[in-house]
N, C-alpha and C positions, 0 to 999 in steps of 0.2 A: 504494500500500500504506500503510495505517493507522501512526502511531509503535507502534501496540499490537501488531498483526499485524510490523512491524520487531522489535519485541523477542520474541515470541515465537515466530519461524521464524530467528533469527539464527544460531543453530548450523548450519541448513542453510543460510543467504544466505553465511554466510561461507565456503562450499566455492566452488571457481575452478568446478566443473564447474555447480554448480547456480544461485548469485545469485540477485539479483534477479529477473531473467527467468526460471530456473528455476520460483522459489517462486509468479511469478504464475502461470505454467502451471499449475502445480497447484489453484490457486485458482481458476483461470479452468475445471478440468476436471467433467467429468463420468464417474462409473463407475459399472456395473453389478456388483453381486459375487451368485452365485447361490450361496446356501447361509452359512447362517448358523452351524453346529455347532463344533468344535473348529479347523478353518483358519479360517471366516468370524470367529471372535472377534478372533482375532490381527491377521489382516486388515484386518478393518476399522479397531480400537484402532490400529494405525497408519496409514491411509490418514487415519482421520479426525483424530487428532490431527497430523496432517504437514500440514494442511492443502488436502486436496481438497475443492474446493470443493463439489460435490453428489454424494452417494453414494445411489445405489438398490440396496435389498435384497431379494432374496424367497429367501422359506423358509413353508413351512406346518406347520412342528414346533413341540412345545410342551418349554418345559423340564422336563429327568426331574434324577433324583438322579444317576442315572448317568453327567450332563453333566459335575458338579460338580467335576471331579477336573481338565477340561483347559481348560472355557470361564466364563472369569477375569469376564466379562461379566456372568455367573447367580450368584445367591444362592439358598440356600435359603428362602428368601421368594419367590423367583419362582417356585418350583416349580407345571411345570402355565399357566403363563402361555404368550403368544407369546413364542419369540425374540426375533422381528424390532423386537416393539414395545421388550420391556427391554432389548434391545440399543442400539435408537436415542435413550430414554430416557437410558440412559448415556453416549453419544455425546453427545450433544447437551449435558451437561452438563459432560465434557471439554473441547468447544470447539465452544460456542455459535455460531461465526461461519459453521460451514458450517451446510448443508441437506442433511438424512437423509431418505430415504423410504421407507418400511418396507413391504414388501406381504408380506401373511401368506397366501402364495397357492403354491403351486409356479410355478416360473419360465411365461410364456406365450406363448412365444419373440421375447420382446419385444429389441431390439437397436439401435433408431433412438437417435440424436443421444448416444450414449458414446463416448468417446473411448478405452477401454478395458474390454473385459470381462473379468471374473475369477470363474474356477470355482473353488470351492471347496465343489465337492459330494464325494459317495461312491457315489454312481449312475453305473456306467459309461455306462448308456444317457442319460441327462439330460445326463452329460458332453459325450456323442459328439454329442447336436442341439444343445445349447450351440455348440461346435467347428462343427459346418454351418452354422448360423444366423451367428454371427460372421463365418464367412469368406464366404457370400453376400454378407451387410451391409461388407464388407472391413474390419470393426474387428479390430486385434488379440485376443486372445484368449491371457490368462497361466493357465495349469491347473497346478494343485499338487495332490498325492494322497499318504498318509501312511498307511501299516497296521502294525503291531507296531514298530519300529524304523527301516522303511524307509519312503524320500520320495524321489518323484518332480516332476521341475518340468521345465515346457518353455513355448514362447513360440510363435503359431501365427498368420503375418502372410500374406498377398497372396503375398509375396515370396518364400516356402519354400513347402513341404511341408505339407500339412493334415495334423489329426488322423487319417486313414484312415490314411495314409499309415506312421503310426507304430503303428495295433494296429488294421490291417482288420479283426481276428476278435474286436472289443470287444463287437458287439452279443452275439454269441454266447456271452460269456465269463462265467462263474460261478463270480468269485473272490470268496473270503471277504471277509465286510465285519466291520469295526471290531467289533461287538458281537460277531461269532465268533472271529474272531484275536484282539482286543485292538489296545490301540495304546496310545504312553506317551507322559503327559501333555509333558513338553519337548521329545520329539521332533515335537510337533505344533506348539508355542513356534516352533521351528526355522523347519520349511516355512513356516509362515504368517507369518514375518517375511522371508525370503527371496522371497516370493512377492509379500508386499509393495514389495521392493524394486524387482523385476522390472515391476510397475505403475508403481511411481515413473519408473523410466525411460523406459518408453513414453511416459508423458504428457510428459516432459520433454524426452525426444529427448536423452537421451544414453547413453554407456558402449554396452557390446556388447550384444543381445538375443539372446534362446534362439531364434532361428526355426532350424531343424532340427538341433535340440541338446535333448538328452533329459540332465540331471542325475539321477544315480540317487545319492542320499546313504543310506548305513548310518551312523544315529547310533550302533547298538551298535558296529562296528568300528571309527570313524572313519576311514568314509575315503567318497571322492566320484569319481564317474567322470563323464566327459563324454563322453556317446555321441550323434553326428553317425549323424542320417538324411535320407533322398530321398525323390525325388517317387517312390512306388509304385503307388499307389492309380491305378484306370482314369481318373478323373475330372482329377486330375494330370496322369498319362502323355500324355493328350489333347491339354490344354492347353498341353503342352509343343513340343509337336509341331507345334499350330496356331499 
């Protein structure tokens, strides 16, 4: 590690859990984050200033005005541009020392050589092949979701419980998204640094991970539940058996 990269990860080098060895994991990593909007700002703004070393992004939206209120990444000069590109344009000039790679594309269930994926869509269905795809490829898989007040986050390894497992009736499900409920801008702050964090430790291998542990945080009431789920889904139940 660089004297430069020493003084600028030193907040995190000096924690007992993460060091030296920590900080190079993260340097040394690679991740996938699909969706670029209101979590993907947050997310990545930490992932990539914490120093992960190659971030790949896809999103094929363009900046609206309607962005402006929660992703800290857009100016109204960008308006009508790609994401992905002024997203990594910015990155990149936060801290030059990683590699951004921006595909202005909807995700193409691409999953080889990450050491960690993270959703941070609003498409139950793109979620749910995200979640399949990762756990064929056995990469973890951190999902965060945020509509009016409320955030969800959970962590989706080998070792637990897949996403069916926790909302078999997702494909089917036709819940409001963000442009018809709403959503508010710091509760989105929230999950996407939370979620960040939960990345962080994958790559690092430490602290405890969400695998069949569902966070349901109400920013409006303050308050946070930890709800623990099982193998349900047939595809599970199976596997469990054989």
């Amino acid at each position: 590690m660089t004297p430069e990269a020493l003084e600028r990860y030193a907040r995190h080098i000096v924690l007992p859990e993460i060091g030296s060895d920590g900080q190079s994991r993260l340097q040394d990593s690679r991740v996938l984050v699909v969706g670029c909007g209101g979590l993907g700002n947050g997310l990545l703004t930490y992932l990539a200033a914490g120093g992960v070393g190659h971030i790949t992004v896809y999103d094929p939206d363009r900046v609206q005005r309607s962005d402006l209120a929660r992703q800290f990444l857009f100016t109204p000069a960008d308006l009508g541009a790609p994401k992905v590109a002024v997203a990594a344009r910015r990155l990149r000039d936060m801290n030059p020392e990683i590699i951004l790679e921006p595909i202005d594309a909807p995700w193409d269930g691409r999953t080889q050589n990450f050491g960690v994926i993270a959703d941070a869509t609003d498409d139950p269905a793109t979620r749910l092949a995200i979640a399949d795809a990762a756990r064929a490829a056995d990469v973890p898989m951190v999902s965060a979701a945020i509509i009016r007040f409320d955030g969800q986050l959970t962590t989706v390894t080998a070792k637990g419980p897949c996403y069916r497992c926790l909302h078999q009736d997702l494909i089917q499900s036709q819940g409001l998204s963000c442009a018809q409920a709403g959503v508010y801008g710091p509760a989105v702050g929230v999950m996407a640094a939370w979620q960040a964090c939960e990345v962080g430790k994958a790559l690092m291998q430490v602290g405890d991970d969400l695998t069949g542990r569902l966070l349901l945080i109400d920013l409006l009431g303050g308050r946070v539940r930890d709800i623990r789920y099982a193998r349900r889904c047939s595809a599970c139940l199976a596997q469990a058996v054989s």
